[in-house]
C-alpha positions as CSV (number, residue, x, y, z in Angstrom):
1,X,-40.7,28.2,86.8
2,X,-43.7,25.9,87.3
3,X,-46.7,26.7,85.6
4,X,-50.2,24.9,86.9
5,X,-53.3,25.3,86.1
6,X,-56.0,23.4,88.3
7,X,-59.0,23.0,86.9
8,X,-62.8,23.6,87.3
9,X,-63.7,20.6,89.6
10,X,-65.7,18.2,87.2
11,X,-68.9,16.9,88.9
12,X,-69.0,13.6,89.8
13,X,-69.4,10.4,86.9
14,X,-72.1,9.4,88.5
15,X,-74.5,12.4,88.7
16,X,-76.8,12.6,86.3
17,X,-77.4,16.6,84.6
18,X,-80.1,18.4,86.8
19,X,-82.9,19.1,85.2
20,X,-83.1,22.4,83.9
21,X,-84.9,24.9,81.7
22,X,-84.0,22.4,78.1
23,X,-85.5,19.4,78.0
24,X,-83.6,16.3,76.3
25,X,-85.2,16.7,72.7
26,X,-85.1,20.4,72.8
27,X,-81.4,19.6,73.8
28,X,-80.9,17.7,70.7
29,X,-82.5,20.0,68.3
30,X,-80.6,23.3,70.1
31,X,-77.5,21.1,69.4
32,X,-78.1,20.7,65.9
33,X,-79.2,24.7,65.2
34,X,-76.0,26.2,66.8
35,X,-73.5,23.5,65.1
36,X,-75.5,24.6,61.7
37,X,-75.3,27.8,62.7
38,X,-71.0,27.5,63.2
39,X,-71.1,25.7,59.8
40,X,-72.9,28.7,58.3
41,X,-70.1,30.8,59.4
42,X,-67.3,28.8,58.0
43,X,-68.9,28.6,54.6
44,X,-69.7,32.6,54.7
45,X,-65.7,32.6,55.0
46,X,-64.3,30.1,52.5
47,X,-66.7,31.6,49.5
48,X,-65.6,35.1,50.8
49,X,-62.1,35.2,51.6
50,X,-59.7,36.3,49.2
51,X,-56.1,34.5,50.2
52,X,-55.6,31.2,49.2
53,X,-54.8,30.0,52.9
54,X,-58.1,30.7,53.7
55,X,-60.4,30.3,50.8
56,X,-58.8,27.3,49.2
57,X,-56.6,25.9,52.3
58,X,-59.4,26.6,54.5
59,X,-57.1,27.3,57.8
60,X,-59.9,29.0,59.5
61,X,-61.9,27.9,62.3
62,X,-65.1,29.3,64.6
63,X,-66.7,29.1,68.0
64,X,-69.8,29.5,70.1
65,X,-69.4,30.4,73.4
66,X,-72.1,30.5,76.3
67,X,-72.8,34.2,77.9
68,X,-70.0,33.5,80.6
69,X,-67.4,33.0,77.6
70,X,-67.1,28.9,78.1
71,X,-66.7,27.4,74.5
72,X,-69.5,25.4,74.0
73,X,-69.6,24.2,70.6
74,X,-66.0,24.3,68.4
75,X,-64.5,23.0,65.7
76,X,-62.8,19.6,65.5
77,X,-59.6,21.0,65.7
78,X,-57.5,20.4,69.2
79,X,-55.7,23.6,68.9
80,X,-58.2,25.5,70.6
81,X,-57.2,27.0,74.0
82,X,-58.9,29.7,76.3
83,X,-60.3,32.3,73.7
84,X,-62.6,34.6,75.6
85,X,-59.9,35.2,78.8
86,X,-57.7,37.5,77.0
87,X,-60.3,39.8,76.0
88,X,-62.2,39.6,79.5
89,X,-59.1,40.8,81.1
90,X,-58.7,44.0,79.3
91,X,-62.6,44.4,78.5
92,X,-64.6,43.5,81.1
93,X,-67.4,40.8,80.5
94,X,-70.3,43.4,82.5
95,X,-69.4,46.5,80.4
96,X,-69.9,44.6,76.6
97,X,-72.7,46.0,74.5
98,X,-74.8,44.9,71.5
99,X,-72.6,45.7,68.3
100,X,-69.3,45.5,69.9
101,X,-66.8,43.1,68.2
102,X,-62.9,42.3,70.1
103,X,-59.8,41.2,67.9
104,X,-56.2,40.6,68.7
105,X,-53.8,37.9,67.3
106,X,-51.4,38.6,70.7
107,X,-49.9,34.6,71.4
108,X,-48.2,35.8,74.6
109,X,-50.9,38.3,75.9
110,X,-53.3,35.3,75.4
111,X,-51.3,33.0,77.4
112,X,-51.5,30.6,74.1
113,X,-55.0,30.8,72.9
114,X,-53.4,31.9,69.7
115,X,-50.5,30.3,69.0
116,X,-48.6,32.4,65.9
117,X,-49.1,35.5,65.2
118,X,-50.6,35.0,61.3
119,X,-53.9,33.7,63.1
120,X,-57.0,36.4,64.0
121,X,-59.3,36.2,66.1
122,X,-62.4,38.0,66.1
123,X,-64.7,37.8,69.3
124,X,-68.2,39.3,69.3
125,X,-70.9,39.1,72.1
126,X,-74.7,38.2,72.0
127,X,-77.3,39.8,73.1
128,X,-81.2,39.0,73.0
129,X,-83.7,41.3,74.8
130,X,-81.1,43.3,76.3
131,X,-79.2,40.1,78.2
132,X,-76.0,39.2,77.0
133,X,-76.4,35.1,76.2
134,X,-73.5,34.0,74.5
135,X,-70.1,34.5,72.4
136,X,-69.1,33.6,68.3
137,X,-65.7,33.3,67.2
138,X,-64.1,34.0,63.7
139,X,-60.3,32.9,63.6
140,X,-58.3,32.6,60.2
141,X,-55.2,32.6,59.1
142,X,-54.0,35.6,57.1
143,X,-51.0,34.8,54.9
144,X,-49.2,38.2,55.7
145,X,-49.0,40.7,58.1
146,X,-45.4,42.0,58.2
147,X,-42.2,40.1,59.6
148,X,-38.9,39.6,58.6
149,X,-39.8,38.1,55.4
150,X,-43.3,37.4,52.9
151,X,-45.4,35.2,54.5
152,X,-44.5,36.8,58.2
153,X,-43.2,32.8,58.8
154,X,-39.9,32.1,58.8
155,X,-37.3,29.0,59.8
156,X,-35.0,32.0,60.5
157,X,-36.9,34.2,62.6
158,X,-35.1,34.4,66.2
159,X,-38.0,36.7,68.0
160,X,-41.8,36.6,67.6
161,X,-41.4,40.5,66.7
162,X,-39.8,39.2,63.5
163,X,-43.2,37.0,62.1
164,X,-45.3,40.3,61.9
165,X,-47.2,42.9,63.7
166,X,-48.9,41.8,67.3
167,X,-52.6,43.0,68.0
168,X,-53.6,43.1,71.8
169,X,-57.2,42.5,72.7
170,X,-58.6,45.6,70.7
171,X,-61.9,47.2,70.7
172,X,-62.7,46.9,67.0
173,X,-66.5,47.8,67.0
174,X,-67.5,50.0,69.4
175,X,-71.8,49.5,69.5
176,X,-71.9,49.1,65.7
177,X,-69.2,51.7,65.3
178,X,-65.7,50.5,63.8
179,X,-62.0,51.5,64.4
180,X,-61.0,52.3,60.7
181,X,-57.8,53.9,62.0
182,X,-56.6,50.3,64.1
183,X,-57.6,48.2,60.9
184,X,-55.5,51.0,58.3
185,X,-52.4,50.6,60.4
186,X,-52.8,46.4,60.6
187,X,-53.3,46.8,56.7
188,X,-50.6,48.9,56.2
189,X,-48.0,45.9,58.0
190,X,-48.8,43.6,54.9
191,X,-47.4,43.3,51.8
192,X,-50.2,42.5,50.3
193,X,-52.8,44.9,51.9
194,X,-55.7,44.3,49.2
195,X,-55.8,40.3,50.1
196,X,-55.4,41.7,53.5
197,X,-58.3,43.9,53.7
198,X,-60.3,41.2,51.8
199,X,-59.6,38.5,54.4
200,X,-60.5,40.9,57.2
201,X,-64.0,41.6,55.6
202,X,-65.0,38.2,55.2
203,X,-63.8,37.6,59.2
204,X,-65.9,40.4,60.0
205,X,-68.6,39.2,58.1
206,X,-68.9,35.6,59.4
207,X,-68.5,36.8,62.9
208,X,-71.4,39.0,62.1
209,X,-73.2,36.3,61.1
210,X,-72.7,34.1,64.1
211,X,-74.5,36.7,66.2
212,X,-77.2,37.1,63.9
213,X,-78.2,33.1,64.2
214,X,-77.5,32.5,67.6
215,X,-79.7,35.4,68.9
216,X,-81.9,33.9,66.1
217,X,-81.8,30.7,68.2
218,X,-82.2,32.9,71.6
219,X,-84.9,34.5,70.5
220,X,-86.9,31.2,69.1
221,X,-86.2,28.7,72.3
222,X,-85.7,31.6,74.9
223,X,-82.2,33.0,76.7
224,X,-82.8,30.4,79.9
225,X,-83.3,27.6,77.4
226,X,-80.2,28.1,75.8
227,X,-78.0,28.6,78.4
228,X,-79.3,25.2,80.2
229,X,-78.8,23.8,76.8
230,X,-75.1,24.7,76.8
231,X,-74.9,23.9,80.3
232,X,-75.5,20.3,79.2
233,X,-73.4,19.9,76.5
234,X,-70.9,21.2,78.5
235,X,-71.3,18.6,81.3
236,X,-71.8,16.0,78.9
237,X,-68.7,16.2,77.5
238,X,-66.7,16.5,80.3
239,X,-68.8,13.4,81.9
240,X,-67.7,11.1,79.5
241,X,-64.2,12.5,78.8
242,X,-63.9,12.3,82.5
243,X,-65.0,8.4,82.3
244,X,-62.9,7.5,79.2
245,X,-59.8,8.8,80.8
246,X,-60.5,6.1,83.8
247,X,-61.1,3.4,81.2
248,X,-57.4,4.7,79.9
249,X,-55.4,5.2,82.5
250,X,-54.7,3.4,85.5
251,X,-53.8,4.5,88.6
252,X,-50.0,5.6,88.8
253,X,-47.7,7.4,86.2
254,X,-47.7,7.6,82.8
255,X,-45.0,8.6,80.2
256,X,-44.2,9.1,76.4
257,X,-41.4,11.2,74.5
258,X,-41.6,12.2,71.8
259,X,-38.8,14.1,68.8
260,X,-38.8,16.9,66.9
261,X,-35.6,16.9,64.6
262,X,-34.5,21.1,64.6
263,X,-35.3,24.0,64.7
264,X,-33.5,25.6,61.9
265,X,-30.4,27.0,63.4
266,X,-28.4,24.1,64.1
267,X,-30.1,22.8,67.1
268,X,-32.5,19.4,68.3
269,X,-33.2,16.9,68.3
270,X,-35.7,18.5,71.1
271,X,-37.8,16.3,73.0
272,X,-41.4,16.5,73.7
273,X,-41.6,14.6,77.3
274,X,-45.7,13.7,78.5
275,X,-47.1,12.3,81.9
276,X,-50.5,11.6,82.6
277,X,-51.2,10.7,86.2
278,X,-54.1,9.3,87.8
279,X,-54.4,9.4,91.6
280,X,-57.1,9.3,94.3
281,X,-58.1,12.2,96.2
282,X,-60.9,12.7,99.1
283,X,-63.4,13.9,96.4
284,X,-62.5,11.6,93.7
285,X,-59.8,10.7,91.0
286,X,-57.6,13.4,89.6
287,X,-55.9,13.4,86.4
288,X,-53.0,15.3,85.8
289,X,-51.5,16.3,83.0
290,X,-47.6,17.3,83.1
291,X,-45.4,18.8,80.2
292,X,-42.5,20.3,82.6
293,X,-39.7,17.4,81.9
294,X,-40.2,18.7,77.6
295,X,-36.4,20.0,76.8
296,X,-36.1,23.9,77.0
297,X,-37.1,25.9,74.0
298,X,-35.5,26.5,71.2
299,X,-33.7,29.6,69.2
300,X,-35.1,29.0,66.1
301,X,-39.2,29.4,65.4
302,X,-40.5,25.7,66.3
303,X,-41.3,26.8,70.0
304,X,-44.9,26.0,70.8
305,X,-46.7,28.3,73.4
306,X,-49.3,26.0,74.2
307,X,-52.5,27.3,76.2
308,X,-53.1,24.9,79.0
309,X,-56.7,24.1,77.5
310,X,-54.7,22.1,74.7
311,X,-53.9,18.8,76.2
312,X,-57.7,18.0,77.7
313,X,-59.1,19.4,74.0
314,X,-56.7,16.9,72.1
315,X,-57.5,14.5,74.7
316,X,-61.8,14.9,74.2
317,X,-61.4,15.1,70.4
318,X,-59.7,12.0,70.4
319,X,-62.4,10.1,73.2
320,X,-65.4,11.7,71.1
321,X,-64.3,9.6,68.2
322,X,-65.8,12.0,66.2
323,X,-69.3,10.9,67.2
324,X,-72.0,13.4,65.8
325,X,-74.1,13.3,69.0
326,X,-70.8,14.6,70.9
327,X,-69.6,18.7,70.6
328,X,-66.2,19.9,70.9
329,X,-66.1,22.1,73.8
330,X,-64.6,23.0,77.2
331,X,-65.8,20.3,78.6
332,X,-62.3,17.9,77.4
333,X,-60.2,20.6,79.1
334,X,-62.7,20.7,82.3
335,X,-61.7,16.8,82.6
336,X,-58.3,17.3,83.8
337,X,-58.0,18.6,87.0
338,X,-54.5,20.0,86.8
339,X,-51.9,21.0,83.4
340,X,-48.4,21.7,84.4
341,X,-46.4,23.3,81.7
342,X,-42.7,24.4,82.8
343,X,-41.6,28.2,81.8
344,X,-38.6,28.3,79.4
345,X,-39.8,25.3,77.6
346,X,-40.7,24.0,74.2
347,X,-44.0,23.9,75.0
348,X,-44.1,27.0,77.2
349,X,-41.3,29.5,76.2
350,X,-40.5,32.7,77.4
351,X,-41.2,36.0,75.2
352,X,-39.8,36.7,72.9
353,X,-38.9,34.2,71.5
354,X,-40.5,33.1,68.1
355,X,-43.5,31.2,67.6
356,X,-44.2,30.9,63.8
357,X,-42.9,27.0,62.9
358,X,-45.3,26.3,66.1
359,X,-47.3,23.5,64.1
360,X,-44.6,21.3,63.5
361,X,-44.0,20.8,67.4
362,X,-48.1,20.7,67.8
363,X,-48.0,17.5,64.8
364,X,-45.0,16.3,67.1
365,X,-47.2,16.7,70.3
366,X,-50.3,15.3,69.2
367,X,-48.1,12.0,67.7
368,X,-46.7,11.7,71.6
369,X,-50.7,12.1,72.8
370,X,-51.6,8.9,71.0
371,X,-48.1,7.1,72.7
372,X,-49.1,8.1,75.7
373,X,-52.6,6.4,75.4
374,X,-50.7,3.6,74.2
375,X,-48.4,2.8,76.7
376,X,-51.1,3.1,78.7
377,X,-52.7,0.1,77.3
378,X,-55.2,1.6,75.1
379,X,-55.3,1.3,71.2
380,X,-54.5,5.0,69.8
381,X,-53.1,5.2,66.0
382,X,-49.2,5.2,65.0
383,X,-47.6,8.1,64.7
384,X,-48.4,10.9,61.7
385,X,-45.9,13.0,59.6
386,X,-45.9,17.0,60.4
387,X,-47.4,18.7,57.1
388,X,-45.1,20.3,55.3
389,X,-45.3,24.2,55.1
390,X,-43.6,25.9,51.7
391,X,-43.2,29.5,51.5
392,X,-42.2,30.6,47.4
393,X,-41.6,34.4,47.5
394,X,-40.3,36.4,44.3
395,X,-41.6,38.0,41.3
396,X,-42.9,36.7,38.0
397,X,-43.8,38.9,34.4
398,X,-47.5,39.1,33.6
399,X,-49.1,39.7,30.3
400,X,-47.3,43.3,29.7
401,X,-44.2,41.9,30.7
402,X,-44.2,44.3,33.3
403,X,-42.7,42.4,36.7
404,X,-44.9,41.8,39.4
405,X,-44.4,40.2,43.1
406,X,-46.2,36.6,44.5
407,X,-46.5,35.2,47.5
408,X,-47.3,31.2,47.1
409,X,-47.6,30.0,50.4
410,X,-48.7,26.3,50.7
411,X,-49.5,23.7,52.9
412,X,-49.0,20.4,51.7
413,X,-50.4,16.5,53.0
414,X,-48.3,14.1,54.9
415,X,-49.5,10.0,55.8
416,X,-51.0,9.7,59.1
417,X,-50.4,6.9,61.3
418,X,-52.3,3.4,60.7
419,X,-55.4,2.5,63.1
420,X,-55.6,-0.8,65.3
421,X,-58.5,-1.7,63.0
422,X,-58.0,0.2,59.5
423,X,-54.8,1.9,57.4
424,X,-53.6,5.2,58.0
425,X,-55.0,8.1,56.3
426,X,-53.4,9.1,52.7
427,X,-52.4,12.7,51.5
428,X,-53.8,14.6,54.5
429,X,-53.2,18.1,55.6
430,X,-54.7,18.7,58.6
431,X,-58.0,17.7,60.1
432,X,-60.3,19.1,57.3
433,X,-57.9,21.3,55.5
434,X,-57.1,20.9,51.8
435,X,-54.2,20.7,49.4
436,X,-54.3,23.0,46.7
437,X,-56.1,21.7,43.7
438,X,-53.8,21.6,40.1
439,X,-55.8,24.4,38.8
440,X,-56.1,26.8,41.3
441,X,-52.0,26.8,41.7
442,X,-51.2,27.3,38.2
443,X,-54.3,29.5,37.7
444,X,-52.9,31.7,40.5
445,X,-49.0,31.4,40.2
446,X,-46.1,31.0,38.1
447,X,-45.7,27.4,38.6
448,X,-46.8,24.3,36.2
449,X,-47.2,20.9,38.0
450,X,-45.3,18.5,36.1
451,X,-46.4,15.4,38.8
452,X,-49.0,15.2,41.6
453,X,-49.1,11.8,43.3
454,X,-48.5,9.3,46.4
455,X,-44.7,9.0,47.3
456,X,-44.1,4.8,47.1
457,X,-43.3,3.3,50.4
458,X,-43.7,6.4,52.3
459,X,-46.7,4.6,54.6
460,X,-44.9,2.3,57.3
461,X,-45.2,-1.4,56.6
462,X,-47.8,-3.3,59.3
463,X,-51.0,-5.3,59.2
464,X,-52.4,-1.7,58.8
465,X,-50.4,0.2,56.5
466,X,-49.6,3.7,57.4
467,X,-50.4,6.5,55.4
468,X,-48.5,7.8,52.4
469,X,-46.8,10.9,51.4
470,X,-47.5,13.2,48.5
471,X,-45.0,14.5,46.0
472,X,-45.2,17.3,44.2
473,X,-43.3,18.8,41.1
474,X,-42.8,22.3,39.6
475,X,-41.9,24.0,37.0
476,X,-40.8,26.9,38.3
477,X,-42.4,30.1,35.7
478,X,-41.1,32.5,38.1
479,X,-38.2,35.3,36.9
480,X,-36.3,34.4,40.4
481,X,-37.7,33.5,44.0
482,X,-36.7,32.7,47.5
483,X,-38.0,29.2,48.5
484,X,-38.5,28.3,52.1
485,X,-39.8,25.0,53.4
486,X,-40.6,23.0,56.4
487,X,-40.2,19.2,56.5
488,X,-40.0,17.1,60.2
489,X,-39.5,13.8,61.1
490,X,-36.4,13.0,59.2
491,X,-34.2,12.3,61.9
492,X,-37.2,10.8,63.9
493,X,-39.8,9.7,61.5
494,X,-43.0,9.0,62.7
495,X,-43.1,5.6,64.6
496,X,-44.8,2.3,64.4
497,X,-46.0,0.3,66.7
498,X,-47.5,-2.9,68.1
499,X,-44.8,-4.4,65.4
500,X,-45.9,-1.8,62.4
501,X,-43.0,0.0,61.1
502,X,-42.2,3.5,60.9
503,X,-43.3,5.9,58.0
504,X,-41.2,7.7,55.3
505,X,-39.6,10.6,55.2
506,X,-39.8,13.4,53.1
507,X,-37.9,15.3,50.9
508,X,-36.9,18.3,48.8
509,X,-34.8,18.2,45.4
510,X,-34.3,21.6,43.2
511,X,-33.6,20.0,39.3
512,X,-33.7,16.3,40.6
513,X,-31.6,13.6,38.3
514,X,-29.5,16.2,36.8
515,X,-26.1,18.0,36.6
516,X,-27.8,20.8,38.7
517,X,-29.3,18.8,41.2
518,X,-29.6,20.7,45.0
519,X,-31.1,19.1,48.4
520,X,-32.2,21.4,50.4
521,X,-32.6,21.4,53.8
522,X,-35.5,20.0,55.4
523,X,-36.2,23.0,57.4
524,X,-34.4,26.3,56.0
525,X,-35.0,29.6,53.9
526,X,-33.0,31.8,51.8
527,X,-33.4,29.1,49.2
528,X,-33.1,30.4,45.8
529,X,-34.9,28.9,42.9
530,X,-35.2,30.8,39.2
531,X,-37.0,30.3,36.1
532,X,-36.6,26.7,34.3
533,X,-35.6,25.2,37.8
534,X,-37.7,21.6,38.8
535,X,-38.7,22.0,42.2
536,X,-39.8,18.4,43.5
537,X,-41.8,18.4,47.3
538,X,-41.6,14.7,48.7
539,X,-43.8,14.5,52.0
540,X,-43.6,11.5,54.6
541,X,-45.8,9.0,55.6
542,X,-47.5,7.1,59.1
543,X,-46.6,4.5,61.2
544,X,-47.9,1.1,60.3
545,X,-49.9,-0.5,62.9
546,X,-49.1,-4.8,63.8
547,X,-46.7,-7.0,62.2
548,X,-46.7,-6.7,58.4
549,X,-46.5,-10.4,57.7
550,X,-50.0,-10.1,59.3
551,X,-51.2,-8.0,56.4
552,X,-53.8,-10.5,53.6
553,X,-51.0,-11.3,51.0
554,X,-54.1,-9.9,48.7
555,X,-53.7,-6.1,50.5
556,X,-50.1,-6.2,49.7
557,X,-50.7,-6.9,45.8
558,X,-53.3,-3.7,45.8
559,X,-50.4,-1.5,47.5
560,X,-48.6,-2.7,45.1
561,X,-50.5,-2.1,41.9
562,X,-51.9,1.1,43.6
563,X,-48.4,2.2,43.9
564,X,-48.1,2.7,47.3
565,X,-45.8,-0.2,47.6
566,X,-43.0,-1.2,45.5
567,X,-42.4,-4.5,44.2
568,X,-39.0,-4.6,46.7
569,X,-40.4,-3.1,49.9
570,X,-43.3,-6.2,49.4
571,X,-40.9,-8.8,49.7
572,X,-38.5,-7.1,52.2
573,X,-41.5,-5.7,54.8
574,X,-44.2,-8.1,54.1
575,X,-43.3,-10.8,52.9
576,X,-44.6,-11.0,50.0
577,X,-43.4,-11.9,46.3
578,X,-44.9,-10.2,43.3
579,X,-44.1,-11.3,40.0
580,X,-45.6,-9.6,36.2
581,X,-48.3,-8.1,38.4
582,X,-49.3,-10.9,40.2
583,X,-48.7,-12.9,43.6
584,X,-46.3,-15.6,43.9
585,X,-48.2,-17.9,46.5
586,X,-45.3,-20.5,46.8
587,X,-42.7,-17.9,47.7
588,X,-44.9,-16.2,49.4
589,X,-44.8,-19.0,52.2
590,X,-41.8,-19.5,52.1
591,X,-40.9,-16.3,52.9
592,X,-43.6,-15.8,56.0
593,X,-42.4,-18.7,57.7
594,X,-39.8,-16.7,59.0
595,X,-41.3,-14.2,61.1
596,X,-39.4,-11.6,61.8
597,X,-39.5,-10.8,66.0
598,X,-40.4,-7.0,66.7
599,X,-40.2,-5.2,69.8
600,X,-43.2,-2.1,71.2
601,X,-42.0,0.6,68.3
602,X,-40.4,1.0,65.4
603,X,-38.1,3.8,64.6
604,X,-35.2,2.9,62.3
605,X,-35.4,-0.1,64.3
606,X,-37.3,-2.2,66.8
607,X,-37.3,-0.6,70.5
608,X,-39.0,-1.3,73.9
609,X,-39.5,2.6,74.4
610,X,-38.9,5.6,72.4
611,X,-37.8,7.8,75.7
């Protein structure tokens, strides 16, 4: 089954904003108060939350929406799909009142918008003077809530009602008046209610505060003003991802696949298959975005039920560049004019089938975003690892000896791709997530970390280097635990391109170097570790990006003494000869006088196309 969405007509690239109620300083300084006013939010939540995923990881995002439910202003994070239509349908938009606050964490019910079932939402309206005149968000993700095993996420899950309980759109404050009973059973699913109830408070709480500063900013530059203020940044976003799509893309057909390696039960590779067609029409261009050829989902949890708002919010996050005069907003979906996704596929599977490794196939499908742009002629970066996701569940002794259960659940940084015009990005999670800081792990678990670091030659050689890897090693304090892990990208590690090689892979070694030495499986669970085991994490790297003999002899030598290039992989990739610390200028020559040919990508090996 074909599913297409056509989108909201864009206006024309030509036509300039009409001029409404918000003048274009007021504009600017409207701009500024309700991204200060989503920053406020996200800070209320990371100094208030209690789990670590939240507070320390800071998986957690927000939103401000306009009075009809558009997202106006979001956060740099392409994941967003349509947030308010689930809770329309159920609740009707004319029948909201001042105090009422909507949740659910439903990934099927909202077509997407949520996207595992670990993620909340929380969806309040605001009112000024009696006139409803926009929307705040609150979405984080809680690191339990029931499911086949702690965590709620697990490579062996075979059914979404396995990774925890499901919340339909639900009426949580009724005018000011809460649903104790709704949040006691949703408590009640976790195995860790206290950090449970915690995490919900501080949701509630920065959603509260988003209603309080917008109607702030309602009430200072008036309900008309604000709307035509969001009206703009709307169209201006669309307007120019509308325009750099036609510098991208020419007229015709478009395509890039794209692997992920398995899905935990024995099956992949699985192919992520993109099309991006331009065509004329008799009121313009149209760009159409088309998923259907993706192979079919998968058994095992890596399925990705991906809200047809995705691809054009990737795709403006990526044309915004990250400009600070530019919001993230509907406006990047609005510039496609059609999404088809195909029923029964990776990217669109059928219920129930389970949703909670979703982020390794959203990595996977962001990677096959930038090939697309590149094939298409434009300059996008090499591909990036999937960050690796480790689950450590088990039970350790505390100070009365008395034994005691933990949940350690971890996201760790991979190397993104290298840029046409600067290296790849080292040790990253995702977008403006964190890794766990020394401290706080072995404050907060029964783990020591015996090594922290970049993994050597993880970042693909090229004139720009791709990003590297981190590893990690533990000892493991725990009495006994079950370990489960995800790694990607093994099989089909992230590619190079324009002659930069492909990035690293990672890794996972319980007791590594000794008699007792066990691989585990890249994606798996069940895994059990005890006390005095050595855990050692080992995350890939990026693409490189141009030939590596292109790369200043004098780059090479920092790698090198940075160690994020061995002495070996210099001479092999590069070209270049080290010696006592030191270049070798003579050999060095020598060596780059035979250039190497290369071909479009690198994956293993030099190829025209990855398809």
């Amino acid at each position: 089954m074909l599913h297409s969405i056509e989108k909201e007509r864009p206006a024309p690239l030509a036509e300039a904003p009409r001029p409404g109620a918000c003048d274009a300083v007021t504009l600017e300084i409207v701009r500024g108060a309700i991204r200060a006013a989503q920053a406020e939010m996200e800070a209320l939540l990371e100094r208030t939350a209690i789990s670590a995923f939240i507070r320390e990881k800071k998986d957690f995002y927000t939103a401000l929406f306009d009075a009809d439910g558009v997202m106006a202003v979001g956060s740099n994070v392409p994941v967003f799909g349509d947030i308010t239509g689930p809770v329309f349908r159920d609740f009707p938009i004319e029948t909201m009142r001042d105090g009422d606050l909507y949740w659910y964490n439903d990934c099927y019910g909202s077509h997407g918008a949520i996207s595992h079932s670990n993620d909340q939402v929380l969806l309040a309206p605001v009112f000024q003077g009696g006139r409803r005149c926009g929307f705040v968000m609150g979405w984080a993700h809680f690191s339990d809530i029931g499911g086949l095993r702690a965590g709620s996420i697990s490579p062996e899950t075979t059914d979404i009602f396995q990774e925890g309980i499901i919340v339909p759109p639900t009426k949580l404050i009724d005018a000011g008046v809460t649903n104790e009973a709704t949040l006691k059973i949703f408590h009640r699913n976790s195995r860790f209610p206290e950090q449970s109830v915690g995490d919900m408070r501080a949701l509630m709480a920065s959603t509260a505060l988003g209603v309080k500063r917008v109607g702030e900013i309602a009430e200072r530059f008036g309900p008309d003003v604000l709307a035509d203020a969001l009206r703009q940044l709307l169209a201006r976003t669309r307007r120019l991802v509308r325009a750099k799509l036609a510098e991208t893309f020419d007229y015709g057909t478009h395509r890039f696949t794209d692997a992920i390696d398995s899905d935990g039960h024995g099956n992949g590779p699985f192919h992520i298959r993109l099309a991006l067609t331009r065509e004329r029409g008799p009121d313009g261009d149209r760009f159409i975005f088309d998923a259907t050829e993706t192979d079919d989902q998968s058994p095992g949890p890596v399925n990705l039920l991906m809200n047809p708002d995705v691809p054009g919010t990737a795709l403006g996050l990526y044309f915004l560049g990250g400009d600070p005069a530019q919001v993230c907003n509907a406006g990047g979906p609005q510039a496609l004019d059609e999404v088809r996704l195909r029923e029964g596929s990776l990217l669109w599977p059928r219920f129930p089938a389970p949703l909670g490794m979703r982020g390794l196939t959203l990595m996977r499908f962001l990677a096959a975003l930038n090939g697309l742009i590149n094939v298409a002629g434009s300059k996008a970066p090499a591909a990036h690892s999937a960050y690796v996701i480790t689950l450590i569940r088990g039970t350790f002794r505390d100070e009365e000896g008395a034994l005691k259960p933990f949940l350690l659940s971890d996201g760790i940084g991979v190397g993104y791709g290298a840029r046409p015009y600067a290296d790849g990005i080292d040790a990253v999670y995702f977008v403006a997530q964190e890794n766990y800081p020394v401290e706080f792990l072995e404050i907060g678990y029964p783990v020591r970390l015996r090594a922290y670091g970049i993994v050597e030659d993880s970042g693909g050689a090229g004139q720009y280097r791709g990003g590297c890897g981190i590893v990690r090693e533990y000892d493991v304090l725990a009495e006994e635990a079950v370990l489960a892990i995800r790694i990607d990208s093994v099989k089909n590690p992230p590619w190079g391109i324009a002659g930069g090689m492909c990035g690293g892979t990672g890794r996972i070694v319980v007791n590594p170097g000794t008699a007792q030495e066990r691989v585990i499986a890249p994606l798996s669970d069940g895994n059990k570790i005890r006390r005095g085991d050595v855990l050692r994490i080992a995350t890939g790297g990026g693409g490189g990006y141009g030939h590596p003999f292109d790369r200043p002899a004098e780059k090479v030598l920092e790698d090198v003494l940075g160690g994020f290039v061995s002495v070996d992989a210099a001479r092999k990739h590069y070209g270049v000869v080290v010696s006592a610390g030191a270049l070798d200028l003579a050999a060095t020559t020598a060596l780059r006088s035979c250039r190497p040919a290369t071909r479009a990508f690198h994956r293993h090996e030099y190829v025209d196309t990855l398809a």
